[in-house]
RONU-885957 format. One line per field, with one value per atom (N, C-alpha, C): residue number from 0; residue in one letter; atom name; x, y, z. Coordinates in pm, whole numbers. Example, Ala and Ser with C-alpha at 12.3 -4.5 7.8 and 13.67 -1.06 7.14 Angstrom:
REM residues 2
num <- [0;0;0;1;1;1]
residuo <- [a;a;a;s;s;s]
atomo <- [N;CA;C;N;CA;C]
u <- [1319;1230;1320;1285;1367;1290]
v <- [-569;-450;-330;-225;-106;3]
w <- [780;780;780;708;714;787]
//
This chain:
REM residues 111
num <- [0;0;0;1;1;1;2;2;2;3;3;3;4;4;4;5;5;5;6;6;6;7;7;7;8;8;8;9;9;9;10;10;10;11;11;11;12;12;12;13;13;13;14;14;14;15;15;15;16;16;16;17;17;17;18;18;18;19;19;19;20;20;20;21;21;21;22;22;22;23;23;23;24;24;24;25;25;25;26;26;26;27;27;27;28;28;28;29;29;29;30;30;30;31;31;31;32;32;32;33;33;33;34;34;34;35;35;35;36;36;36;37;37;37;38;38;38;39;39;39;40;40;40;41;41;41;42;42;42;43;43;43;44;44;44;45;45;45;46;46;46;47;47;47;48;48;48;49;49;49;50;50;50;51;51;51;52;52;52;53;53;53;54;54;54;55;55;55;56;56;56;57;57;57;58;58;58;59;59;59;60;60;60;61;61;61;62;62;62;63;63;63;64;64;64;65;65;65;66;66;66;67;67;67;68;68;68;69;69;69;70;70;70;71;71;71;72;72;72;73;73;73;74;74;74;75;75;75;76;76;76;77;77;77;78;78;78;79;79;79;80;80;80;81;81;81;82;82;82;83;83;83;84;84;84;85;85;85;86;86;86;87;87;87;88;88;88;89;89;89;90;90;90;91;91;91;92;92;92;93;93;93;94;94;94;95;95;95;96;96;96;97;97;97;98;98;98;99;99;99;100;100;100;101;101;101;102;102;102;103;103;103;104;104;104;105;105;105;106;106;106;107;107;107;108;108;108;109;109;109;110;110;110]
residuo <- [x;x;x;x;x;x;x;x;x;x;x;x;x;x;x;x;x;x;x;x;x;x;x;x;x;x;x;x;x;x;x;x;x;x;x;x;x;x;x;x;x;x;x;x;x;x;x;x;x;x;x;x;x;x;x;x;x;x;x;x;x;x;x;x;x;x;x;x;x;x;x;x;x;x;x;x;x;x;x;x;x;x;x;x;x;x;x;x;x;x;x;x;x;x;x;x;x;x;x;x;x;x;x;x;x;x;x;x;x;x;x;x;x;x;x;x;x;x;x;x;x;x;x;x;x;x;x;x;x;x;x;x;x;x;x;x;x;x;x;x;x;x;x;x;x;x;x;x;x;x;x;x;x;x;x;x;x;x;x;x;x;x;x;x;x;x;x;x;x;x;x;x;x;x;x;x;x;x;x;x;x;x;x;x;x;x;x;x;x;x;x;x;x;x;x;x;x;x;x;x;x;x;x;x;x;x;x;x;x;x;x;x;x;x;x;x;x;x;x;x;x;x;x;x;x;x;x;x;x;x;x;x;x;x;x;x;x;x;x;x;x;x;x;x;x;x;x;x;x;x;x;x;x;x;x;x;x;x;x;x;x;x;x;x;x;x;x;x;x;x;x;x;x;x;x;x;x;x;x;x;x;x;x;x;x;x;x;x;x;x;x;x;x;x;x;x;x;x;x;x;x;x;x;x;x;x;x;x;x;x;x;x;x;x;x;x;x;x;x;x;x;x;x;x;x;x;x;x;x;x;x;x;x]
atomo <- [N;CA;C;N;CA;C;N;CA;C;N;CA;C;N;CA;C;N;CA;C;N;CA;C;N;CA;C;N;CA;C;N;CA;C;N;CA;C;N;CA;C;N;CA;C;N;CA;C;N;CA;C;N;CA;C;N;CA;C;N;CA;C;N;CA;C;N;CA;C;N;CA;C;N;CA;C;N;CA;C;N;CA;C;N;CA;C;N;CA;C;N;CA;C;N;CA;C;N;CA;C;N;CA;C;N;CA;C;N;CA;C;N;CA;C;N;CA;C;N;CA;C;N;CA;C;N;CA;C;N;CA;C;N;CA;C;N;CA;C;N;CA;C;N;CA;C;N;CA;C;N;CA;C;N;CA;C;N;CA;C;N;CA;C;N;CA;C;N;CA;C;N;CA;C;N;CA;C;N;CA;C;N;CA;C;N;CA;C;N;CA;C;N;CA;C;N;CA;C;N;CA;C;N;CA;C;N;CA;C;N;CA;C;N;CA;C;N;CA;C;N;CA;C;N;CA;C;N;CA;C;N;CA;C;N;CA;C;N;CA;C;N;CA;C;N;CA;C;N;CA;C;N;CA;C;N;CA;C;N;CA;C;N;CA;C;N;CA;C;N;CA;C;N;CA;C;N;CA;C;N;CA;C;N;CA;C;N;CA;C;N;CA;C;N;CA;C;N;CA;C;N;CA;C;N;CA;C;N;CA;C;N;CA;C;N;CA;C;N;CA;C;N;CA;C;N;CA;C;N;CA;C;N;CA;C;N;CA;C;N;CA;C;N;CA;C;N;CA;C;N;CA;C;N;CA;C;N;CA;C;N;CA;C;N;CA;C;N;CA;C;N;CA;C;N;CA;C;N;CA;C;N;CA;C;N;CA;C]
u <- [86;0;91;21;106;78;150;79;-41;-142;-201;-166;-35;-24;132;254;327;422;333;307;414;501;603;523;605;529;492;447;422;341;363;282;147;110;-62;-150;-111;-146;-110;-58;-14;-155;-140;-263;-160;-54;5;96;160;275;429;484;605;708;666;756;753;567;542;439;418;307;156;112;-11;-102;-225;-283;-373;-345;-362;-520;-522;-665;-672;-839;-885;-836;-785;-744;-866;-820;-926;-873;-1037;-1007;-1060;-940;-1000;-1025;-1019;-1128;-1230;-1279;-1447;-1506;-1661;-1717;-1742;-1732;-1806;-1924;-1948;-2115;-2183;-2303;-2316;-2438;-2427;-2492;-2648;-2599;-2744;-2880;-2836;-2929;-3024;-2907;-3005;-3062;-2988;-3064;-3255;-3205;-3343;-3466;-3377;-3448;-3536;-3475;-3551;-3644;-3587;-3697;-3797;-3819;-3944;-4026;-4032;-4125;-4175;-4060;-4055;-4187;-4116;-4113;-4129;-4204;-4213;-4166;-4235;-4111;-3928;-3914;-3775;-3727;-3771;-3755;-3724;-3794;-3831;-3720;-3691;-3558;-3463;-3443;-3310;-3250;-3348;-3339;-3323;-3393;-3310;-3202;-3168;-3042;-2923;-2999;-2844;-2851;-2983;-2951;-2867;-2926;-2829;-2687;-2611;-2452;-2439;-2495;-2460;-2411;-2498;-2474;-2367;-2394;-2243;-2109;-2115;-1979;-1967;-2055;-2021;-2061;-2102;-2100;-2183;-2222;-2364;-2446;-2534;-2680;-2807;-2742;-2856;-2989;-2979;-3137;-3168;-3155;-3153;-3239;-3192;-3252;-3367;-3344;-3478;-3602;-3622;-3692;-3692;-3634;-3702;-3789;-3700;-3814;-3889;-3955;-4077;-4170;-4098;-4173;-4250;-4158;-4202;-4308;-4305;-4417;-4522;-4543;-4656;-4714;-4631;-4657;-4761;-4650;-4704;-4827;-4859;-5011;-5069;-5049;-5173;-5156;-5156;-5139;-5243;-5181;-5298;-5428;-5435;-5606;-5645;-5585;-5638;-5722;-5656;-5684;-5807;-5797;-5901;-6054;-6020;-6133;-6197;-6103;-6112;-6187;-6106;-6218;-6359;-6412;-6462;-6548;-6553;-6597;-6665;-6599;-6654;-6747;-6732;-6787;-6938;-6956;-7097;-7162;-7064;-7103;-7187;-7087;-7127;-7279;-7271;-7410;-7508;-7476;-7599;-7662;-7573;-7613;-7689;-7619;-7741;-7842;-7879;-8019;-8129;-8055;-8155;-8149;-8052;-8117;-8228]
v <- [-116;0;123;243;380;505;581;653;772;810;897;1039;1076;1183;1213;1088;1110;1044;926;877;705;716;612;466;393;252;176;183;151;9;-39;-194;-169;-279;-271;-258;-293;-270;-160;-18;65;136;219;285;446;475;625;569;665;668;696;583;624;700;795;864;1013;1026;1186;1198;1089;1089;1108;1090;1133;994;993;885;838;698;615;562;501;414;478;424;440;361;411;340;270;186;26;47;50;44;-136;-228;-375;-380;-305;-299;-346;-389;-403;-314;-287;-178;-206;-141;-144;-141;-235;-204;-105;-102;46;-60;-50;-110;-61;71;150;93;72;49;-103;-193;-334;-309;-229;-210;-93;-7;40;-9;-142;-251;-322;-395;-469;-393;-251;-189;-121;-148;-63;-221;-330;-424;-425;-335;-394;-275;-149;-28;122;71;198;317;374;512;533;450;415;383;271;248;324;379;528;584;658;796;678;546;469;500;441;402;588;671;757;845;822;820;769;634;553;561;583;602;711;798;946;867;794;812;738;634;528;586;686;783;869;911;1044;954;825;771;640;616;514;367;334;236;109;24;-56;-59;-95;-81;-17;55;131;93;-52;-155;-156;-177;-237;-106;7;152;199;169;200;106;9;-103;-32;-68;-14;113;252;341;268;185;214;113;7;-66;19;106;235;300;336;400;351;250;170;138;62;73;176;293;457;454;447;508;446;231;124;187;230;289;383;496;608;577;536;446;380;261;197;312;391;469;529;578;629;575;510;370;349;363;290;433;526;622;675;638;695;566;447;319;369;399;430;545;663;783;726;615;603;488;395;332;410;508;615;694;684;783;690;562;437;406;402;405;557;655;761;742;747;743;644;492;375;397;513;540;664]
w <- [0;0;0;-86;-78;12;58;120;61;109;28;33;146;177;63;93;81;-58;-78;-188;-192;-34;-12;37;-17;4;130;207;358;375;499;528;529;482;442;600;719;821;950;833;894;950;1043;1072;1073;1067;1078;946;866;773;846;861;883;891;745;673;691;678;678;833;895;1013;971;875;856;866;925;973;844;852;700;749;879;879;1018;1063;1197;1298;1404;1492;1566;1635;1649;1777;1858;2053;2042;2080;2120;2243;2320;2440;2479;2545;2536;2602;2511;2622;2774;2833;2979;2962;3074;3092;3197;3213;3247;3349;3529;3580;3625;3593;3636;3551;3446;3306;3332;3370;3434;3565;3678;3808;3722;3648;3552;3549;3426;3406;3467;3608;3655;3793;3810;3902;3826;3674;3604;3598;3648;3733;3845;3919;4096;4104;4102;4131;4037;3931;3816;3877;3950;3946;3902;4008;4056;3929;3848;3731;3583;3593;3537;3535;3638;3674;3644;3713;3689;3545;3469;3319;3210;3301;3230;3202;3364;3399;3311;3320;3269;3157;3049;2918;2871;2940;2909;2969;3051;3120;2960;2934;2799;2658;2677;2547;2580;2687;2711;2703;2781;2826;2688;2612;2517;2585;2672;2756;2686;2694;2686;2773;2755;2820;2814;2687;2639;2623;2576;2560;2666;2781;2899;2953;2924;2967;2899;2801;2678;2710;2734;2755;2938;3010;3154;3145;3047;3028;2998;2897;2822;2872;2977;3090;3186;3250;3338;3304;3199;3139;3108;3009;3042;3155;3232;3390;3474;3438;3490;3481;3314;3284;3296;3305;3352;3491;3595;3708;3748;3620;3619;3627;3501;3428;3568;3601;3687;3810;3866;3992;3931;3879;3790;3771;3709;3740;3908;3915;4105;4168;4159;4168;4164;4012;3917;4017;4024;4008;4183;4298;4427;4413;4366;4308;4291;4202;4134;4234;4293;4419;4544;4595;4719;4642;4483;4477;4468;4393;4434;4536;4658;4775;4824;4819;4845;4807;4720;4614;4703;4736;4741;4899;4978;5106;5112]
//
């Protein structure tokens, strides 16, 4: 392979040019990502505990994105557990409400 900067013949697995320093390919992190623990603790408290769940998971989605981490699924899915959650929550009370409301006036009436 040649260089594209400098035009000298260099190893095909260079990632910088020897000659003139100019960077030939992307350097490669073999690292592995970290994982990001907030995102599964998220996860499994948007079952336990929807709230908790909730703030966990968006927490950690945002650290996942800022810091590169994994776990992003793990956060996305607890949000959107949470949430569902949330609003079968809402509805329900609601109901439950709505449902005593017309109880307490049945009973007036037939006293």
């Amino acid at each position: 392979m040649f260089c594209k900067n400098c035009g000298k013949e260099i190893n095909d697995s260079a990632i910088v040019c020897p000659y003139c320093g100019v960077q030939i390919a992307e350097f490669k992190n073999n690292e592995p990502k970290q994982h990001c623990t907030l995102a599964i603790v998220g996860f499994v408290l948007s079952f336990l505990i929807s709230i908790a769940g909730l703030i966990c998971s968006i927490i950690a989605r945002k650290k996942c994105n800022e810091e590169n981490l994994e776990g992003g699924g793990f956060a996305l899915a607890g949000i959107i557990i949470s949430a569902v959650s949330l609003v079968g929550t809402v509805i329900s009370l609601i109901l439950i409400i709505s449902m005593m409301g017309l109880a307490a006036s049945t009973l007036a009436t037939a006293l």
